[in-house]
N, C-alpha and C positions, 0 to 999 in steps of 0.2 A: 649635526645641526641640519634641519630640513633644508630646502631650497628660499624658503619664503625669507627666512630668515638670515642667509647668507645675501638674499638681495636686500634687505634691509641693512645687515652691517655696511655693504657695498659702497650704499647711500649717505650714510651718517660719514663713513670714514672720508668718502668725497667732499663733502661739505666740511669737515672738519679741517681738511689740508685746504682747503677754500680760504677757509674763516681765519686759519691762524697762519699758513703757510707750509706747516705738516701737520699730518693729522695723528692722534695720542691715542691707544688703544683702552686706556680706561673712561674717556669721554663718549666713543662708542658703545663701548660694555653698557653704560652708562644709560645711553638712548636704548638699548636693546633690553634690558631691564623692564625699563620704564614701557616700553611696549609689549615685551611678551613677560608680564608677573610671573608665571608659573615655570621658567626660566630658573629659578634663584637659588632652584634646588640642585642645580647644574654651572654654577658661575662659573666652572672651570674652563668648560666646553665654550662658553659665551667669551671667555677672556681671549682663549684660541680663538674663535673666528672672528672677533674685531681683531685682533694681531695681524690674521692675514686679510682681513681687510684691507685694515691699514696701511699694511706694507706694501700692497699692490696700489692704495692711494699715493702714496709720497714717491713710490718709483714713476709716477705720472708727473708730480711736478703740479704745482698752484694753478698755473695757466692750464696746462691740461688735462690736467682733474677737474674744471671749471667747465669747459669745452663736454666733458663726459657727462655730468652732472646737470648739463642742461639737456641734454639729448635723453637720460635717464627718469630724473627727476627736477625739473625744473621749477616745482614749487619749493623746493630746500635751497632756492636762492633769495627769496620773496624778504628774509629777515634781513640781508644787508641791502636789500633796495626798498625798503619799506621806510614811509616817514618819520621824522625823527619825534616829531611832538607826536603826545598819546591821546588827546583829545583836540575838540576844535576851539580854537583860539578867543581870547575875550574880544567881547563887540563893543565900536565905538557906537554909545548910545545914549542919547538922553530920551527922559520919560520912558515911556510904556512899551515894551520889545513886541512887537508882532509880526511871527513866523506863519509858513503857509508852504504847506506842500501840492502839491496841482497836478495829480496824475491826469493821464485820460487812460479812464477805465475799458478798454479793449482787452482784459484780462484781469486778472488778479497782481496782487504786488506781487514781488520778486526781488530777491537779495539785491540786486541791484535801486527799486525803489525803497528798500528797508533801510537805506544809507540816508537817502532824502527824510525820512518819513522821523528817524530815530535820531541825526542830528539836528530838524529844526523843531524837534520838540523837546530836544533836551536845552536847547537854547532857550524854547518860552519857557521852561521849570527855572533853568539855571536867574534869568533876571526876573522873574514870576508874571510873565506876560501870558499872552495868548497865543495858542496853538490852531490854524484854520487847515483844513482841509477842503480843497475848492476842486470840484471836477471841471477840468479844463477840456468838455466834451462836446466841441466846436465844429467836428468833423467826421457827419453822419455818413462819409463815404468810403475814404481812402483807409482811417484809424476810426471805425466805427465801430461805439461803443457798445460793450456786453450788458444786457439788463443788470444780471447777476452779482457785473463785477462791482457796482457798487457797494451792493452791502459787503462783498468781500475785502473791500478796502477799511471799510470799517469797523469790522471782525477784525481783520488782520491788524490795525494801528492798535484796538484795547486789546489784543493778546500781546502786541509788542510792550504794552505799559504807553501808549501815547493817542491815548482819545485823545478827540480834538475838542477845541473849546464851541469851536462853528463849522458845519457843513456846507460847502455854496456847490450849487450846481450850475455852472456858465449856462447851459442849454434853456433854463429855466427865466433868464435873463437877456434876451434878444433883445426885447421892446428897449432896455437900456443901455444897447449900446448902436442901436438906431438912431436914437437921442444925440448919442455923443459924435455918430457919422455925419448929424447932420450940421449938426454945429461947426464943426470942423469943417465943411461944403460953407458953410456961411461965411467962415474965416478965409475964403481961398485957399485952407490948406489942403481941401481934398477935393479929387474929380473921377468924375465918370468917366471911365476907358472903353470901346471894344476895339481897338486893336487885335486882332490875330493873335495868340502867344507866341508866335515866332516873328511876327512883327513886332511887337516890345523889346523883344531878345534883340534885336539888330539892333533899336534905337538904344537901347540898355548899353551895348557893348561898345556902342559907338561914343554915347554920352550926350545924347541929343533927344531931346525933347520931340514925341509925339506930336500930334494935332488936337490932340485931345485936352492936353495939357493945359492950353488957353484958353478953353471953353470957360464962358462969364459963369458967375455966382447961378444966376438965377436958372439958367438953361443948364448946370448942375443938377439944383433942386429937383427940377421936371424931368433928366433920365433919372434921378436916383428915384424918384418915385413912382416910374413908367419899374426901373429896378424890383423893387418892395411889389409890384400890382404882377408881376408875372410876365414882364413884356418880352424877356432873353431867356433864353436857351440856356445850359451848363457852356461854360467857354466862350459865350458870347457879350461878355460885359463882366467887369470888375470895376471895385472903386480903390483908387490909389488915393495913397498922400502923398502930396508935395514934399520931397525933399531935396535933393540936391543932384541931378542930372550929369554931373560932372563929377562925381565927388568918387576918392580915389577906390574905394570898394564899391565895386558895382550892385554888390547884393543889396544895399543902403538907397540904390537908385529908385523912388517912386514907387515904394513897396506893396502890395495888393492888403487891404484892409479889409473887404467882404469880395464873395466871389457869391454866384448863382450852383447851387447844389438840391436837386429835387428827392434824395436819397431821403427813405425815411428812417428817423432817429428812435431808439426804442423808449426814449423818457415825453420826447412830444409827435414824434410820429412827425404827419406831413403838415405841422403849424406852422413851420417855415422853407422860405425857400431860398434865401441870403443869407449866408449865416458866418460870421466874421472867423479872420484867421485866429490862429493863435497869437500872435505876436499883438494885433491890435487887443482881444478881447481881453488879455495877462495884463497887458499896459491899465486898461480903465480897470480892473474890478482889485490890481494893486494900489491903486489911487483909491477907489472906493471902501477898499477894509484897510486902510491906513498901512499897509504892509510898509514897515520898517526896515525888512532886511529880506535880501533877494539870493539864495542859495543855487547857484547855478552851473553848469556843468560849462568847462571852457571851451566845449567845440560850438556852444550855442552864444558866446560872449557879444555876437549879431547882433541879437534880440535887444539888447540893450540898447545897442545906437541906433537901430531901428525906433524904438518905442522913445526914444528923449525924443525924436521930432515929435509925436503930440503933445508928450510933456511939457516940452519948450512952446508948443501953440496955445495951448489950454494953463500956462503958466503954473505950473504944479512940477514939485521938486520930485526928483525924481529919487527911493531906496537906495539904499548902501547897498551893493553887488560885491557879495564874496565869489566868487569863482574856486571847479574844481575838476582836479581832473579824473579821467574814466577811470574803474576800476576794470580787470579782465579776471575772469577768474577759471583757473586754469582746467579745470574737468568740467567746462561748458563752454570754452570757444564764448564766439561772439551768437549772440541769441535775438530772436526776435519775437515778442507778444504774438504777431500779427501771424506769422508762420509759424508758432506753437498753435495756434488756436486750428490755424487749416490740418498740420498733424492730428491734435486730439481729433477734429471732424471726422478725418481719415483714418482713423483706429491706430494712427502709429503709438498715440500714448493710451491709458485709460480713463485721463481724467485730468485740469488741474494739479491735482494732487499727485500724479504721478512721481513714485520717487526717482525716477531719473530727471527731473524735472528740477530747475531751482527757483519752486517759487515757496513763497510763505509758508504756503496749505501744504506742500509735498513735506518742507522741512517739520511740521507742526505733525504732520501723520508717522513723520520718521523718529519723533521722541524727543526734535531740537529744543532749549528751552528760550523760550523769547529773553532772557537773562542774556543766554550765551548770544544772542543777535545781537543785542542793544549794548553790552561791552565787545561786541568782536567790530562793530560801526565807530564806536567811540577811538577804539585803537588806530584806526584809518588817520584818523585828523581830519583837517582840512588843509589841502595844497593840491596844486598847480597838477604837480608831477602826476603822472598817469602812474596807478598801483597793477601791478602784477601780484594775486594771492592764488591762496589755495585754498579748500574746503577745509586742508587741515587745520589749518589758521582756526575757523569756526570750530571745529572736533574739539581742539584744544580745550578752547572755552566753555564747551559743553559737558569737559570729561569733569574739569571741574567742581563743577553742579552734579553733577547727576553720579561720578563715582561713589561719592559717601554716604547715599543713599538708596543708591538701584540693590537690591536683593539679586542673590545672587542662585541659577539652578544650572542645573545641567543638561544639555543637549549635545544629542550625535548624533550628526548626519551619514549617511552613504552607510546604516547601523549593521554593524554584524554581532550574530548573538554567540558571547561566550558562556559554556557550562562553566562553572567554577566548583570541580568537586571537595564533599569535604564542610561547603561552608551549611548548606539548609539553608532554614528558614532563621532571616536575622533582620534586625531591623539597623539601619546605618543611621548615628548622629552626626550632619552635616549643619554646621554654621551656616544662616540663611544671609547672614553679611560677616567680611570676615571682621568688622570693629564692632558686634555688635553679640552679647551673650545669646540671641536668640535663634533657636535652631529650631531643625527640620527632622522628620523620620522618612527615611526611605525602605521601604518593604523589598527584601530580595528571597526571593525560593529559589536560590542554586544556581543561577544563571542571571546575568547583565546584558545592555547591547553596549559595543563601544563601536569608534568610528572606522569606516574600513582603511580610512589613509594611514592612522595610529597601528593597524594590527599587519601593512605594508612592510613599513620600516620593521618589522621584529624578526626574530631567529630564535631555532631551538638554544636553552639557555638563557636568554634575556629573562632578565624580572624587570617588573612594573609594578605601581601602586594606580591602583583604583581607587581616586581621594576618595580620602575619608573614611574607606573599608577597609582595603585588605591588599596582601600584596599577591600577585602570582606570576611564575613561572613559566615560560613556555616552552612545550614538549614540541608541537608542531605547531607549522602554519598552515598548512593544505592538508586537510581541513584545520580547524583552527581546535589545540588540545593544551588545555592550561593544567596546572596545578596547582594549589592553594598553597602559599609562601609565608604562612604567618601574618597575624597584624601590626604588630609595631611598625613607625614607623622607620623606614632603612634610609640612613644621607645618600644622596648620590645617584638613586634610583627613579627612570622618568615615569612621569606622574600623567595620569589622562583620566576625562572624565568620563561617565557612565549612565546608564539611566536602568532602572528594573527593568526586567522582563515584563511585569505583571501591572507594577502602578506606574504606569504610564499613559502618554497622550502624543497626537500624531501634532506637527508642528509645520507649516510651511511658513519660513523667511523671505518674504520678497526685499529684494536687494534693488541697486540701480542696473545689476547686471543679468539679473534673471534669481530666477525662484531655489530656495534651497529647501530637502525637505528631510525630512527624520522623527527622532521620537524625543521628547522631553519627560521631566519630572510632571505629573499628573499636577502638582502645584500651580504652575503656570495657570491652569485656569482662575486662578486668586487676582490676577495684576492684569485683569482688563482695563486697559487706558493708561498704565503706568510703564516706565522705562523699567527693564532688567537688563541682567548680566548674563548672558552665557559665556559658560567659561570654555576660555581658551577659543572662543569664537566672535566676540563683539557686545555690545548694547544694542538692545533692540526693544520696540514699544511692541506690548501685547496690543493689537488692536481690535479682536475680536474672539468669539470661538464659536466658528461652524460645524455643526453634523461632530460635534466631537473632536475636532482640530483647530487647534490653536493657530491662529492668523496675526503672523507677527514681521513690524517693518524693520528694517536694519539701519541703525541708527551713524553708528558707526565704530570701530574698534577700541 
């Protein structure tokens, strides 16, 4: 058994003495199967290396098979820390459910927004409400928003299956929440500040009220509108609300509602130059589209009791707040929109779309099916707890969908060409899916390429099958000197695939790890924009063909 595969029995057997307390060598056999199909012809060899697997799992011991397995493979922990409900929970509701996802578009979505995006619109399907999509694009400086990314957010929601019923764009909507700052100044509940920011910080930490603070109604009115006319600098003037000076979370203390920012925004450019936080502009335009129910992640659980003081001033009830917690996922670390975006600039990625990349467009270029999103989101639930996953989690779901249907060719990389004397000119019938009567011809005149790693492992004496041709014999490997073995097919004999000499095409695999390159079945050029199989090598989306070569992403195994 290769190496790849002795670290995969490695893995399962750890996890299985994990899960049960020892681990069973036909439950590994089992995964290893399941992962490597072309295996089945060899289950003996597969039964041996989960054995010693195995038995090198259980002379560890639960606890420190556990310890290994995190250091190894840490995503093969994810199923016993994973939430127990399989979807998100039913909502306390009456009348009309209205959902609302609220990126700020400083990129495109991302597995991490496809959680928001795919549980609050399976909420407005599940009660038959509505679904809004609102750009929360407030802040033309720090999180300043991509033209682009707009439409990609709403590409990306109808590929997920979740158009939205409404589009709002905050940026578009200043003049109305000018309206609502002012009213609020009318109420005493909001005032003009220039304090220093590290002068508020003191008075903040302290719990003691500014000078500002006390300033009347009316001499309000007149800086907030010296404010609005251009009179401050960036830093030089905010307008707070009144809340509670003393109160035991200081973040809650007199919180900034618009601030001075002269950056210009790429939907209105420099039409404004106050332009409200997030926290106040979410509060009014949730009131304004009747949002029902507020989906929100619990490191931000603030925003809440921040936004009940206008609610509480302006007498308006305030949404039902589900809370949830992060997801991390484990072959991307913790990530950032804002430094993806300076990378792409800096040619570290080549695009969005990069498949190293975990966003929508990367997964959508790599053959993911918006299916396998939208049930691998639903499996999350909704809780508190912080999720630890892996991609395979998503793979899972994807293999799904797309095994019973991907067509299936053959590619070898790193290709070395074997003569094969004896056979001529033949034509090979190969099943183009194996549940599926419909087959393929492959043209051979006397010679195949196969892969150089396959013709590694061999020695004079070994025989092979060439699916679905022929079998042969090896006399030498330096240089490489076969003999034709008959075609029947022989139990027991390992199997690898092949591609003509003749009817072929060159193929480059971009992966998340770098480019793989070789030659495929000429067919390939048929499945532009569709998921295939390469056997013994993974799924991959055709997604192009250049100069004669096949341009295809790696989906995954």
């Amino acid at each position: 058994m290769g190496a790849d595969i002795k670290q995969q029995a490695e893995k399962y057997a750890l996890q299985n003495a994990v899960k049960f307390g020892s681990a069973r060598p036909d439950a590994v056999a089992k995964k290893l199967l399941a992962i490597f199909p072309e295996l089945r012809s060899t289950s003996e060899e597969v039964m041996k290396t989960a054995e010693e697997a195995v038995k090198k799992a259980n002379e560890l011991g639960a606890e420190n098979a556990r310890k290994k397995l995190e250091e190894i493979a840490p995503e093969l922990l994810v199923e016993e820390r994973k939430e127990p409900n399989r979807g998100p929970p039913e909502l306390e509701h009456k009348g009309k459910v209205v959902m609302r996802f609220a990126p700020n578009p400083n990129g495109p979505p991302t597995l991490g927004s496809a959680r928001g995006i795919v549980i609050n619109a399976a909420y407005a399907k599940r009660y038959s409400g509505k679904f809004i999509i609102r750009f929360d694009d407030t802040d033309p400086l720090t999180k300043k928003p991509l033209a682009e990314a707009y439409q990609w957010y709403l590409e990306d929601c109808e590929w997920l299956g979740a158009k939205p019923d409404e589009v709002v764009y905050a940026s578009e909507r200043i003049e109305t929440y000018y309206g609502y700052a002012e009213e609020l100044i009318s109420k005493g509940a909001a005032y003009v500040c220039t304090c220093p920011k590290e002068w508020f910080k003191s008075y903040k930490d302290a719990g003691q009220a500014c000078t500002h603070r006390a300033t009347s109604v009316e001499e309000n009115r007149t800086l907030w509108k010296n404010m609005l006319g251009g009179a401050y600098k960036e830093g030089e003037a905010v307008l707070r609300i009144k809340t509670d000076m003393t109160h035991p979370n200081p973040a809650l203390r007199d919180w900034v509602a618009f601030r001075v920012i002269r950056a210009a925004h790429p939907r209105v450019e420099h039409r404004y130059t106050i332009w409200p936080t997030l926290d106040f502009e979410s509060a009014i335009e949730d009131h304004l589209l009747g949002t029902t129910h507020i989906l929100r992640g619990k490191d931000l659980a603030d925003s809440e009791k921040r936004q009940e003081f206008v609610y509480n001033y302006m007498g308006w009830d305030y949404p039902e707040t589900l809370l949830w917690g992060k997801i991390k996922i484990h072959e991307f670390g913790k990530f950032s929109t804002s430094l993806l975006r300076k990378d792409i600039e800096n040619g570290k990625y080549t695009g969005w779309d990069d498949p190293k990349l975990p966003t929508l467009r990367a997964l959508q270029k790599r053959g993911i099916k918006p299916e396998a999103v939208w049930n691998f989101m639903l499996s999350l639930g909704l809780g508190e707890n912080e999720l630890s996953i892996s991609m395979e989690n998503l793979y899972a779901e994807n293999r799904k969908l797309i095994d019973p249907i991907a067509n299936r060719y053959f590619f070898v990389w790193s290709p070395v060409k074997m003569e094969v004397p004896g056979v001529g000119k033949k034509v090979a019938k190969v099943h183009l899916h194996p549940d599926r009567n419909e087959m393929k011809n492959l043209s051979v005149d006397g010679s195949v390429f196969v892969c150089q790693e396959d013709t590694a492992k061999l020695k004079p004496g070994d025989k092979i099958r060439l699916k679905d041709f022929c079998n042969v014999e090896i006399i030498s490997t330096e240089p490489l000197k076969v003999s034709f073995a008959g075609e029947d097919v022989v139990k027991g004999i390992r199997i690898i695939q092949w591609t003509p000499t003749e009817d072929k095409m060159n193929v480059r695999v971009i992966t998340p790890d770098g480019e793989i390159t070789g030659f495929g079945e000429s067919g390939i050029k048929k499945e532009v924009g569709n998921v295939v199989q390469f056997e013994r090598f993974g799924f991959v989306r055709i997604d192009s063909i250049e100069d004669g070569t096949a341009i295809a992403y790696f989906t995954h195994e």
